[in-house]
CHARMM-style PDB file with segment names, atoms N, HN, CA, C and O in Angstrom:
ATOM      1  N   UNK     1     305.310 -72.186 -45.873  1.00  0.00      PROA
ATOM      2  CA  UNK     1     306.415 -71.253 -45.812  1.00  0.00      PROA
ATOM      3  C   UNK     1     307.159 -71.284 -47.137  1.00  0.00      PROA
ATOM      4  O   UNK     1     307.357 -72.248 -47.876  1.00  0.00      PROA
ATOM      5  N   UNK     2     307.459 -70.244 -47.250  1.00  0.00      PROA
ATOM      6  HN  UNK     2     307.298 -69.461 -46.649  1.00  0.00      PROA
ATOM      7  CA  UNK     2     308.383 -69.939 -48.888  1.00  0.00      PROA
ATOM      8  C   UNK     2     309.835 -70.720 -48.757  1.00  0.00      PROA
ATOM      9  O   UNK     2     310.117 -71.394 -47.767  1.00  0.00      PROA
ATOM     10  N   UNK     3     310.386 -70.608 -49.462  1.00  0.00      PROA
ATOM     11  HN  UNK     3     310.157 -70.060 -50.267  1.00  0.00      PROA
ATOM     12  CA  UNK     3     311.996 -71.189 -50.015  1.00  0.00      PROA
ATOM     13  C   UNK     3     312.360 -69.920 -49.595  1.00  0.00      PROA
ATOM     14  O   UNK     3     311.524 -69.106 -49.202  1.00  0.00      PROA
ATOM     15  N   UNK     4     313.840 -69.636 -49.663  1.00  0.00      PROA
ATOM     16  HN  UNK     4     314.520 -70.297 -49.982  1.00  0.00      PROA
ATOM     17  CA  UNK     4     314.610 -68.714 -50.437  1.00  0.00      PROA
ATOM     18  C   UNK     4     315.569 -69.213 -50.765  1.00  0.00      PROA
ATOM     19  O   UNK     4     315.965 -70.279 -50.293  1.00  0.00      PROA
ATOM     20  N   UNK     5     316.261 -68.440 -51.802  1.00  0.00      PROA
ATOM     21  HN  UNK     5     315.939 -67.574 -52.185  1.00  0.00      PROA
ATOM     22  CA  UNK     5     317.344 -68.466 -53.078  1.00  0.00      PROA
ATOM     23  C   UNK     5     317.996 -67.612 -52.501  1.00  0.00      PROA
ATOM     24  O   UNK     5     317.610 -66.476 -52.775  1.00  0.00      PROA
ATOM     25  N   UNK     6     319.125 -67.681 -51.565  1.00  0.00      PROA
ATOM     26  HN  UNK     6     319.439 -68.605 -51.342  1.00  0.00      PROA
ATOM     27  CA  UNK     6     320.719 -66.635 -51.871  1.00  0.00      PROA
ATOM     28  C   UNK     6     321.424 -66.648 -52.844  1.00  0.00      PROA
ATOM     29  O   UNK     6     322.030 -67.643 -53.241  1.00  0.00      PROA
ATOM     30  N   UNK     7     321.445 -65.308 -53.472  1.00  0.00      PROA
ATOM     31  HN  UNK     7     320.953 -64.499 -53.149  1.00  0.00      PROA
ATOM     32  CA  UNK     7     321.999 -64.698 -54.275  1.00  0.00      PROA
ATOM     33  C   UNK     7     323.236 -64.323 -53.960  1.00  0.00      PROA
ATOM     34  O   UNK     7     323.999 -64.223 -54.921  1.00  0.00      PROA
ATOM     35  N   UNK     8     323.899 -63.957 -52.335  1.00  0.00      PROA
ATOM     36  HN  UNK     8     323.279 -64.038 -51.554  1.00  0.00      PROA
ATOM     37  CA  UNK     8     324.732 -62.751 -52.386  1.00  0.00      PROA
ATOM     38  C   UNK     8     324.987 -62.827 -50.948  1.00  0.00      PROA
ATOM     39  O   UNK     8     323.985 -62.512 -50.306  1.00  0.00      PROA
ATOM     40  N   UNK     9     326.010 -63.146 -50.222  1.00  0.00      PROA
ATOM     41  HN  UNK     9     326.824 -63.402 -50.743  1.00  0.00      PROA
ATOM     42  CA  UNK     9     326.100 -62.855 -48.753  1.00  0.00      PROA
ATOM     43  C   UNK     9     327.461 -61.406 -49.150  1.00  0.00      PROA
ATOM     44  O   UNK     9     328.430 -61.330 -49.906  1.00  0.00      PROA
ATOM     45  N   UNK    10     326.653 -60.274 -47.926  1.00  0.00      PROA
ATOM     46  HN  UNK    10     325.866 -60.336 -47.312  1.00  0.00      PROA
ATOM     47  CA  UNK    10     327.799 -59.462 -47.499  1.00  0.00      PROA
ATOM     48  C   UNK    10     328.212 -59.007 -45.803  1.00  0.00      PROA
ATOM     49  O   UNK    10     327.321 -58.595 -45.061  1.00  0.00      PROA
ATOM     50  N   UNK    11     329.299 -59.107 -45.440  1.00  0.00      PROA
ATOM     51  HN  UNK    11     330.023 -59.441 -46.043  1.00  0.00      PROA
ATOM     52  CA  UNK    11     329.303 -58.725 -44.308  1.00  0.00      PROA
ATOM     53  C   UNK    11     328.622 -57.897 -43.781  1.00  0.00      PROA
ATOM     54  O   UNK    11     328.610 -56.828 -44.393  1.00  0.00      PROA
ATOM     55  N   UNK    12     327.931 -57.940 -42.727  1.00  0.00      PROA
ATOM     56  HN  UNK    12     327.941 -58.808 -42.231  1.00  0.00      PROA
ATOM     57  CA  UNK    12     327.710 -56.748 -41.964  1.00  0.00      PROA
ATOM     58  C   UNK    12     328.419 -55.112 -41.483  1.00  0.00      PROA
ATOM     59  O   UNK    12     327.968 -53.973 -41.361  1.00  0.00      PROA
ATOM     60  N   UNK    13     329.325 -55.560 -41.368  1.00  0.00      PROA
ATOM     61  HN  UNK    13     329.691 -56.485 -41.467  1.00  0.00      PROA
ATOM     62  CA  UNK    13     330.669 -54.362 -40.933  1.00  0.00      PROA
ATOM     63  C   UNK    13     331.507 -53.636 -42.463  1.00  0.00      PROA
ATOM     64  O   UNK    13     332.668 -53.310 -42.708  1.00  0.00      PROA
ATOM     65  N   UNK    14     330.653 -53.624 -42.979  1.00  0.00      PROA
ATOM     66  HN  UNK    14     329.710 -53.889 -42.780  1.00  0.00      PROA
ATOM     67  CA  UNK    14     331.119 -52.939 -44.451  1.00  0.00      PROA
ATOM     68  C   UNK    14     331.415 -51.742 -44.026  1.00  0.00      PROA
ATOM     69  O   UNK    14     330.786 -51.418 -43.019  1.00  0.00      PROA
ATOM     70  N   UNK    15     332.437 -50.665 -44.591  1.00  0.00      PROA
ATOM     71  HN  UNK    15     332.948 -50.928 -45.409  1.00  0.00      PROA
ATOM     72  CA  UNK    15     332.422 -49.494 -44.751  1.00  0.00      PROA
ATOM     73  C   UNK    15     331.509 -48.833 -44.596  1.00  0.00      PROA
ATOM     74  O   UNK    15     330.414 -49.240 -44.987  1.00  0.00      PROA
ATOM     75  N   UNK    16     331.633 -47.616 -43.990  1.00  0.00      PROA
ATOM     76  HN  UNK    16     332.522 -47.285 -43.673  1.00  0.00      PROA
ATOM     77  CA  UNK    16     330.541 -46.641 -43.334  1.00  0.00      PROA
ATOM     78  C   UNK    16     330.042 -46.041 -44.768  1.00  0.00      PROA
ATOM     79  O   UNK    16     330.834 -46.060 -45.710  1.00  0.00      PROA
ATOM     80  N   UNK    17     328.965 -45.606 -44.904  1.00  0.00      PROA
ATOM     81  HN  UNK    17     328.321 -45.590 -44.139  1.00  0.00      PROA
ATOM     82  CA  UNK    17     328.306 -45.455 -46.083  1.00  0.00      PROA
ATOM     83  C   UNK    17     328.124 -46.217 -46.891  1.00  0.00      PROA
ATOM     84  O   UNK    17     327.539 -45.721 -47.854  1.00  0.00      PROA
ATOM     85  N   UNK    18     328.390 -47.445 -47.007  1.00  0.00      PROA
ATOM     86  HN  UNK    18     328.865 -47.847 -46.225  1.00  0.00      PROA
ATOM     87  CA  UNK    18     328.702 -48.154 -47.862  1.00  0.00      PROA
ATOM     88  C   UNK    18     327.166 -49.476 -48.143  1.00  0.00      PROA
ATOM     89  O   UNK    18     326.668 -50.151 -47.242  1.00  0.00      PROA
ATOM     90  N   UNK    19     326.942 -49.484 -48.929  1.00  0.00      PROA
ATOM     91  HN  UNK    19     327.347 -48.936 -49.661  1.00  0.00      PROA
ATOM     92  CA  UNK    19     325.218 -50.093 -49.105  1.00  0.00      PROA
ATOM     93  C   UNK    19     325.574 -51.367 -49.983  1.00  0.00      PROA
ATOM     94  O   UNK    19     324.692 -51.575 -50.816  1.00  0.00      PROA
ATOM     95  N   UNK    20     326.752 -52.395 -50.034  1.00  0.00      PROA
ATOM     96  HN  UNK    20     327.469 -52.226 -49.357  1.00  0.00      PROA
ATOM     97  CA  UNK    20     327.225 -53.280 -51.465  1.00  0.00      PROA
ATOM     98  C   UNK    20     325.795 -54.114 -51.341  1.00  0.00      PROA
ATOM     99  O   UNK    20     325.221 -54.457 -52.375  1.00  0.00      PROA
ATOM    100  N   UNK    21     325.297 -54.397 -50.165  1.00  0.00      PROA
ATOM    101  HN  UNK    21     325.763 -54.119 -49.326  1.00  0.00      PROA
ATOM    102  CA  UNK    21     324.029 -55.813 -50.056  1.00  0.00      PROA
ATOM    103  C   UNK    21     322.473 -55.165 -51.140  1.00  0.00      PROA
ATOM    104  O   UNK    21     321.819 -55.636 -52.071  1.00  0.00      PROA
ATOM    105  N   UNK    22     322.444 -53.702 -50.230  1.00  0.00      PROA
ATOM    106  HN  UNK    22     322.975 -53.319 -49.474  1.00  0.00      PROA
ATOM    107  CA  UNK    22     321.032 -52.846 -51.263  1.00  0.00      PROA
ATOM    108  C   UNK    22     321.594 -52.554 -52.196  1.00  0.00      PROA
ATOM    109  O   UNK    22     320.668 -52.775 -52.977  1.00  0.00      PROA
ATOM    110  N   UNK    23     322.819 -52.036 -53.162  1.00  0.00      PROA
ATOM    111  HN  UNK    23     323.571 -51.857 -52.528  1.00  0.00      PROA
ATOM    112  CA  UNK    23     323.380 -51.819 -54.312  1.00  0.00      PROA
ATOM    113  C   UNK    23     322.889 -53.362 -55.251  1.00  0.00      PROA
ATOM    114  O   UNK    23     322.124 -53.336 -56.215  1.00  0.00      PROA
ATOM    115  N   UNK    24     323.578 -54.708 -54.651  1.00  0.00      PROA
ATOM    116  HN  UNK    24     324.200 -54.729 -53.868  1.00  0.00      PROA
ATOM    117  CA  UNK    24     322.935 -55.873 -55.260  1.00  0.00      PROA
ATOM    118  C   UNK    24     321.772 -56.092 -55.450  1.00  0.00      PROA
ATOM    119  O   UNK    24     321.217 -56.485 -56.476  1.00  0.00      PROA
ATOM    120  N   UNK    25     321.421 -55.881 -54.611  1.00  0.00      PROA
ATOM    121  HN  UNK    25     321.872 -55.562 -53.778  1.00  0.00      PROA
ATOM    122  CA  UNK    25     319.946 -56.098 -54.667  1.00  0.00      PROA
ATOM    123  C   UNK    25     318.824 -55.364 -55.529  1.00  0.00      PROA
ATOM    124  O   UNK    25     317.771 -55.864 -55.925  1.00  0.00      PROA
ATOM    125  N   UNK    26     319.273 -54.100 -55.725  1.00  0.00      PROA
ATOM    126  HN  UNK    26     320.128 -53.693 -55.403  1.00  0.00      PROA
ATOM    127  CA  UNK    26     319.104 -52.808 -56.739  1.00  0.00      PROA
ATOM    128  C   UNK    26     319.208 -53.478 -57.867  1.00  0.00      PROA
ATOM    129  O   UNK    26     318.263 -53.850 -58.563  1.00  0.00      PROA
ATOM    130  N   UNK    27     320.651 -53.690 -58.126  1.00  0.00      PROA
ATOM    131  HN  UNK    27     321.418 -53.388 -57.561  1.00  0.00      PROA
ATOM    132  CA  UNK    27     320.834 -54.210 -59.714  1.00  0.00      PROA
ATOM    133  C   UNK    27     319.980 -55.714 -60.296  1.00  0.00      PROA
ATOM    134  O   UNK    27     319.590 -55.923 -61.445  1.00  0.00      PROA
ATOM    135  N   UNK    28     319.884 -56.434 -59.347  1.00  0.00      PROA
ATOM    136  HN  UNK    28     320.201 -56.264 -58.414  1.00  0.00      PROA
ATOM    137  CA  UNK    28     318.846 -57.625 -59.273  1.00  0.00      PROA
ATOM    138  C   UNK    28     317.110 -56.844 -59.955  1.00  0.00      PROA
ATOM    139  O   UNK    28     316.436 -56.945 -60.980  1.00  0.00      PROA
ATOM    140  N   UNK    29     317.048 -56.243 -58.899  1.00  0.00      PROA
ATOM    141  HN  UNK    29     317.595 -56.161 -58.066  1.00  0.00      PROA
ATOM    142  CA  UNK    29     315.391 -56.260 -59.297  1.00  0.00      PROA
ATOM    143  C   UNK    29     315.338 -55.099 -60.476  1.00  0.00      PROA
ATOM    144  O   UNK    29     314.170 -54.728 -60.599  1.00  0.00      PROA
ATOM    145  N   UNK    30     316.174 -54.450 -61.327  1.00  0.00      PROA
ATOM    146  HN  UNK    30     317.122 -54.752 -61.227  1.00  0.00      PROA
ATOM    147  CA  UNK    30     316.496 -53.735 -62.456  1.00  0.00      PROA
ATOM    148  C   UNK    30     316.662 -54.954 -63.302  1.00  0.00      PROA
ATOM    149  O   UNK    30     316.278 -54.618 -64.423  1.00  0.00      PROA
ATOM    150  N   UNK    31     317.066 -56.284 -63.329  1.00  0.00      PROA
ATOM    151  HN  UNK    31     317.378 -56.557 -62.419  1.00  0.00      PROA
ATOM    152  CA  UNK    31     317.018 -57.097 -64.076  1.00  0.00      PROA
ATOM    153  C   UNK    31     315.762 -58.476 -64.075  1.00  0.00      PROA
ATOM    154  O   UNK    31     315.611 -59.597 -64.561  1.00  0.00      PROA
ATOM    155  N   UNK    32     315.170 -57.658 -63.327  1.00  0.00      PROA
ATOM    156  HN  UNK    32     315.293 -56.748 -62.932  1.00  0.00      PROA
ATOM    157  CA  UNK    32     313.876 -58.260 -62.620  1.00  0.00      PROA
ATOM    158  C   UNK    32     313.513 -59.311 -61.910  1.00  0.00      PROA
ATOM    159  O   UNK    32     312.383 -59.800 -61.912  1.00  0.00      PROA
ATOM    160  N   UNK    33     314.496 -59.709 -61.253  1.00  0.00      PROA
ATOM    161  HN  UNK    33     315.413 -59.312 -61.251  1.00  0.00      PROA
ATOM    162  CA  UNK    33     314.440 -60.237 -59.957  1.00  0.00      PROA
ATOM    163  C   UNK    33     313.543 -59.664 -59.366  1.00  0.00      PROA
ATOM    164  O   UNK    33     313.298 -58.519 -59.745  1.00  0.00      PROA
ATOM    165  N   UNK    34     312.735 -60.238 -58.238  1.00  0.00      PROA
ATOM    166  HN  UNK    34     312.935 -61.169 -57.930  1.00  0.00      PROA
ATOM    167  CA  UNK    34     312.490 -59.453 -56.881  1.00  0.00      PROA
ATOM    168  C   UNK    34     313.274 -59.500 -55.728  1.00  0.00      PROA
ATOM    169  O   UNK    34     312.693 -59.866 -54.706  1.00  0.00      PROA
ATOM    170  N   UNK    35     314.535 -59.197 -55.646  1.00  0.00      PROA
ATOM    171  HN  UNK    35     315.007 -58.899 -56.476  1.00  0.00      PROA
ATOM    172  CA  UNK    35     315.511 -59.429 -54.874  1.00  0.00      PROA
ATOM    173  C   UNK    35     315.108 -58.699 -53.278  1.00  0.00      PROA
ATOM    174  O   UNK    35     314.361 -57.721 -53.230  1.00  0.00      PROA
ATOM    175  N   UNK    36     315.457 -59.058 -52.548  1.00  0.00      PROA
ATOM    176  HN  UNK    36     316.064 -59.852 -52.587  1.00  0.00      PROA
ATOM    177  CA  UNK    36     315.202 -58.222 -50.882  1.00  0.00      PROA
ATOM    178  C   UNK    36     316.526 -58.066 -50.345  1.00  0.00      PROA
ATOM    179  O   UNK    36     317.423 -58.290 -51.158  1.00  0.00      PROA
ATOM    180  N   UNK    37     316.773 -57.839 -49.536  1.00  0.00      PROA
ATOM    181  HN  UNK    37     316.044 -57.657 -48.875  1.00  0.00      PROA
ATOM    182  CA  UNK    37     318.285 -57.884 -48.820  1.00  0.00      PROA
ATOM    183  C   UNK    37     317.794 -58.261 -47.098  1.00  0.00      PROA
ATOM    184  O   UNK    37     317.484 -57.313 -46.376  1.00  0.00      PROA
ATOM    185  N   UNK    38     317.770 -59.331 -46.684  1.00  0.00      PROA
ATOM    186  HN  UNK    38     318.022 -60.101 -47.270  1.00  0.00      PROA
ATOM    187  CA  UNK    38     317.574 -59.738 -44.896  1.00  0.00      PROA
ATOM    188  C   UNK    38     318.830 -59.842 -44.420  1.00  0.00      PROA
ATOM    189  O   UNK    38     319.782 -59.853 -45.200  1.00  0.00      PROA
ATOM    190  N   UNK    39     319.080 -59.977 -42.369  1.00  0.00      PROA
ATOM    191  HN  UNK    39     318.306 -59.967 -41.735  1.00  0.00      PROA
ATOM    192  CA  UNK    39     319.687 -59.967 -42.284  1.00  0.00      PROA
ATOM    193  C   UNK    39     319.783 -61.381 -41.774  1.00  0.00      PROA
ATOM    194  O   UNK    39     318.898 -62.179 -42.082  1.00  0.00      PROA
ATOM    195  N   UNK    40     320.844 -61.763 -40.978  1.00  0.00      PROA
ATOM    196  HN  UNK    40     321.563 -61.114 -40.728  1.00  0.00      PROA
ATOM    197  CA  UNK    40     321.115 -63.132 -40.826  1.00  0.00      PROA
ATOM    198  C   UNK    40     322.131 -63.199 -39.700  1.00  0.00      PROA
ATOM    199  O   UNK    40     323.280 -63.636 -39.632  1.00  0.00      PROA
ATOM    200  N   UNK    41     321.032 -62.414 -38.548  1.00  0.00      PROA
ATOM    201  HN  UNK    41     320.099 -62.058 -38.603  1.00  0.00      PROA
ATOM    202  CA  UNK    41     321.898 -62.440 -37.179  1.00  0.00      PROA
ATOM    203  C   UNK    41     322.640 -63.413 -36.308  1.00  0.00      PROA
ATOM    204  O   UNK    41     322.927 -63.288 -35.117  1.00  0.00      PROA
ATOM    205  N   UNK    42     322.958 -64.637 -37.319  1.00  0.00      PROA
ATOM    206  HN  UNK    42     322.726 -64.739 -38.286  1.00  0.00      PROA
ATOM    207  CA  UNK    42     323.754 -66.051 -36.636  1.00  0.00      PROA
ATOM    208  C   UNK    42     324.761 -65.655 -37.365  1.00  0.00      PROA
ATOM    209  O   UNK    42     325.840 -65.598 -36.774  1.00  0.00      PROA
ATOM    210  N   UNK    43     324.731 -65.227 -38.985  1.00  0.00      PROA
ATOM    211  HN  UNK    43     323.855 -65.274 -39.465  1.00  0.00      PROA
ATOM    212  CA  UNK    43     326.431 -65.349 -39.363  1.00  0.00      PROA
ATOM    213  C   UNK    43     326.536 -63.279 -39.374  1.00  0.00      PROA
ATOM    214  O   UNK    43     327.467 -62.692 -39.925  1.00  0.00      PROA
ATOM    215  N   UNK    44     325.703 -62.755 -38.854  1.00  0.00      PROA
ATOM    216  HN  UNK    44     324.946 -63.231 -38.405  1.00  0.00      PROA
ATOM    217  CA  UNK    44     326.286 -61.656 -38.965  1.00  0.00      PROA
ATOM    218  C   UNK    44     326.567 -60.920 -40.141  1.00  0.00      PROA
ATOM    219  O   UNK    44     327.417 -60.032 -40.194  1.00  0.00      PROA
ATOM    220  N   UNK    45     325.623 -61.406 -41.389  1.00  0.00      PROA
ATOM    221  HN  UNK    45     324.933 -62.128 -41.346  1.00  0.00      PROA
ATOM    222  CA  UNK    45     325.512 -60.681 -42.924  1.00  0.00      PROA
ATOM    223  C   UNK    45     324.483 -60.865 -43.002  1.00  0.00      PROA
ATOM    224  O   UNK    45     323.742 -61.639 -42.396  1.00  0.00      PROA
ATOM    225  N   UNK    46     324.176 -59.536 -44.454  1.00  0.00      PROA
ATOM    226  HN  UNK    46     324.778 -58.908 -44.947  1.00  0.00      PROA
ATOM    227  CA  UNK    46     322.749 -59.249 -45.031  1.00  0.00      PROA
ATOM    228  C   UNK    46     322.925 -60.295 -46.058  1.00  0.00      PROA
ATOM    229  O   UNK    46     324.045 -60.709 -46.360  1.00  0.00      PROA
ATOM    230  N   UNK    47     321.865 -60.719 -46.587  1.00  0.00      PROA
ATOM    231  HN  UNK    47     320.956 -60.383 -46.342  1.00  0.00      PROA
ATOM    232  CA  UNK    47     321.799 -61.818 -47.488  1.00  0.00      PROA
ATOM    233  C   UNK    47     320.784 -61.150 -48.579  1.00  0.00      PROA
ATOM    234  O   UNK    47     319.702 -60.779 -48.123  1.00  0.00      PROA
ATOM    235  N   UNK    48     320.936 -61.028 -49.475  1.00  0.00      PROA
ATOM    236  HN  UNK    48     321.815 -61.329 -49.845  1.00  0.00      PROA
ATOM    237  CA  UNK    48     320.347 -60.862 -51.104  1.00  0.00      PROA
ATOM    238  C   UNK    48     319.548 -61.984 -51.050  1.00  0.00      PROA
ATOM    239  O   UNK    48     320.025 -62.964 -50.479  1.00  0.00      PROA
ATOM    240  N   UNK    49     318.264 -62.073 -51.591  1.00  0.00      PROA
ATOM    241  HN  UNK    49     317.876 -61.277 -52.055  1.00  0.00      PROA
ATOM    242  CA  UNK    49     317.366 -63.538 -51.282  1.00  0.00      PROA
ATOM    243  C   UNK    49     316.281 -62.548 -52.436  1.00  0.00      PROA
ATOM    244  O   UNK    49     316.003 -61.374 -52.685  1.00  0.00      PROA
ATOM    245  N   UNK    50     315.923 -64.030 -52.909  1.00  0.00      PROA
ATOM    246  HN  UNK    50     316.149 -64.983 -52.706  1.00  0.00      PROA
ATOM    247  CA  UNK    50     314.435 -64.422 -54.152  1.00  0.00      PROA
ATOM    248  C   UNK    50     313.980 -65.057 -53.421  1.00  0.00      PROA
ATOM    249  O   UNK    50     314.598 -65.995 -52.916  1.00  0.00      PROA
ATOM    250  N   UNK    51     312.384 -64.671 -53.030  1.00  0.00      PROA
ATOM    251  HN  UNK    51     311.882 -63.909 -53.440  1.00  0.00      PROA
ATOM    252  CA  UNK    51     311.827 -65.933 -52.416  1.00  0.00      PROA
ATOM    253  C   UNK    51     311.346 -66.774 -53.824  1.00  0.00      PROA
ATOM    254  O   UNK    51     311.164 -66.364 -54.971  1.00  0.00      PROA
ATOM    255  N   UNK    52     311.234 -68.013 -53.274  1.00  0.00      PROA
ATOM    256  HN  UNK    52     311.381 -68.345 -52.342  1.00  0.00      PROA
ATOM    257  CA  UNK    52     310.933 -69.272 -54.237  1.00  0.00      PROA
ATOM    258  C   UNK    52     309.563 -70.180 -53.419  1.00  0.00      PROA
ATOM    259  O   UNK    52     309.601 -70.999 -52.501  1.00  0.00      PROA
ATOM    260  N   UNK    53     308.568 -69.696 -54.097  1.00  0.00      PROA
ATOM    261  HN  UNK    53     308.538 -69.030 -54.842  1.00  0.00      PROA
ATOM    262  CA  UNK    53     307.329 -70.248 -54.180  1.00  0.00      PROA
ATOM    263  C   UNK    53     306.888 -71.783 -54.085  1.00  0.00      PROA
ATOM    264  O   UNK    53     306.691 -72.442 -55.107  1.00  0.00      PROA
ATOM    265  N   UNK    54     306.776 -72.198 -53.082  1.00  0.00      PROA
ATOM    266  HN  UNK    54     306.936 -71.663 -52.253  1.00  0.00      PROA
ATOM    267  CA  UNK    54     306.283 -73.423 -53.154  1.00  0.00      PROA
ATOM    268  C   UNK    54     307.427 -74.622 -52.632  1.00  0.00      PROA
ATOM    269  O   UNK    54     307.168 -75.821 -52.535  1.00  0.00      PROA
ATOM    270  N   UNK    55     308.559 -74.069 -52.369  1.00  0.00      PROA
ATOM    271  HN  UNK    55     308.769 -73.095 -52.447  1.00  0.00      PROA
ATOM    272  CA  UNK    55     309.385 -74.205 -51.662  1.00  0.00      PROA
ATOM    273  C   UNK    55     309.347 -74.720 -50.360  1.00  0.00      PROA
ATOM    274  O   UNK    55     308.592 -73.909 -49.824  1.00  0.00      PROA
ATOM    275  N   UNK    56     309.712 -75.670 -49.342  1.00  0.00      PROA
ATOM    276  HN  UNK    56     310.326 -76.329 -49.778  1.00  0.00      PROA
ATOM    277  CA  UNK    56     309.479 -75.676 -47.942  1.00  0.00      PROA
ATOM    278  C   UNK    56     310.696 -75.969 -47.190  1.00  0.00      PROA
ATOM    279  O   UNK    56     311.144 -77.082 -46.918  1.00  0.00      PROA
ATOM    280  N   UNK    57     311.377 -74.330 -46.760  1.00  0.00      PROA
ATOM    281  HN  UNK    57     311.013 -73.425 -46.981  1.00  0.00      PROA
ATOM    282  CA  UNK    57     312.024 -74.597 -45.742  1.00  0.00      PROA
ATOM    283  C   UNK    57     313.692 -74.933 -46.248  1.00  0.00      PROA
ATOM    284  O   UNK    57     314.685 -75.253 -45.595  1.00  0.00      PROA
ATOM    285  N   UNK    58     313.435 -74.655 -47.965  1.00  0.00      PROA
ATOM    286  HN  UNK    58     312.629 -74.395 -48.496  1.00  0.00      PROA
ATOM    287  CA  UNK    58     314.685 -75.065 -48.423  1.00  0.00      PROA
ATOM    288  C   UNK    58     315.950 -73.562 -48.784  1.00  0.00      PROA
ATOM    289  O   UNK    58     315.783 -72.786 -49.725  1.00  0.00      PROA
ATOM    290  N   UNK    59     317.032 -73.481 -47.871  1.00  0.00      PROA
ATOM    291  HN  UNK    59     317.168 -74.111 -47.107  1.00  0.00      PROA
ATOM    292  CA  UNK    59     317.816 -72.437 -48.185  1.00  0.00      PROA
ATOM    293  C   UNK    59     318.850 -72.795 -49.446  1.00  0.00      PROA
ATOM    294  O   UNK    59     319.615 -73.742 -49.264  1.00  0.00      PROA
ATOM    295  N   UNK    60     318.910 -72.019 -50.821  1.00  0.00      PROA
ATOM    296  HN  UNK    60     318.288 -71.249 -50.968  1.00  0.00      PROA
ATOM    297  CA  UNK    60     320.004 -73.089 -51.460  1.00  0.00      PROA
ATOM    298  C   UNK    60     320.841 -71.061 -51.831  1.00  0.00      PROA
ATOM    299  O   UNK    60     320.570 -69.860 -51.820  1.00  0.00      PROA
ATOM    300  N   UNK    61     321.619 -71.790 -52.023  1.00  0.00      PROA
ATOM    301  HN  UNK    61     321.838 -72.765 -52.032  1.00  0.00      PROA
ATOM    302  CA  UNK    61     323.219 -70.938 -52.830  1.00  0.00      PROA
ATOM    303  C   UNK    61     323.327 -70.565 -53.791  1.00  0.00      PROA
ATOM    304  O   UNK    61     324.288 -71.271 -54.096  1.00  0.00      PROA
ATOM    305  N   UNK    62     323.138 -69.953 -54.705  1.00  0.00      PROA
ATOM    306  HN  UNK    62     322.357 -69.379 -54.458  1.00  0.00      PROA
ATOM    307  CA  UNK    62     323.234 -69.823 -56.320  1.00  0.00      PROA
ATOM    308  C   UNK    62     325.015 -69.827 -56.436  1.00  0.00      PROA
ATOM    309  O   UNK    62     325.971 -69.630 -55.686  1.00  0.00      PROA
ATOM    310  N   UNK    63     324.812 -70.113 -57.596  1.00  0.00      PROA
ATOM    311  HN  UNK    63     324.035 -70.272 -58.205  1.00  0.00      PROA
ATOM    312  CA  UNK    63     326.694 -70.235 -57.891  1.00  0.00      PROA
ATOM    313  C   UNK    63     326.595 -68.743 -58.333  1.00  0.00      PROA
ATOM    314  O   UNK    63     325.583 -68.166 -58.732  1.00  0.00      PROA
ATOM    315  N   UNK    64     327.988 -68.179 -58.164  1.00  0.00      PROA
ATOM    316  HN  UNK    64     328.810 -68.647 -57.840  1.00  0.00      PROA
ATOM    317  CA  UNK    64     328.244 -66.918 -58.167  1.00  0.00      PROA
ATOM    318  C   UNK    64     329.112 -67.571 -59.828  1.00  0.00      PROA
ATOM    319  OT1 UNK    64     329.712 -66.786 -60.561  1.00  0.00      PROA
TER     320      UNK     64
END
């Protein structure tokens, strides 16, 4: 199983129209990330995530 790297937690209940988690995630893989946006139905936000290769099972935080 892969790692992932959070990049980015955003609430779920954002403003109607409002895309801030795929907007991040946009600007990520324009800087060439392969960024995804999942969701994370225990805390109730989309999460910005790099998977990390070779990784097992490890969730880490990037410093903002």
């Amino acid at each position: 199983m892969n790692g992932r790297l959070v990049l980015e937690r955003f609430p779920a209940g954002g403003p109607r129209g409002s895309w801030p988690a795929e907007e991040f995630a946009r600007d990520r893989r324009q800087e060439g990330q392969p960024a995804e946006v999942v969701m994370d139905l225990a805390s109730d936000a989309f999460l910005v995530i790099v998977r990390v290769p070779g990784e097992t099972l490890a969730v880490a935080v990037a410093a903002a």
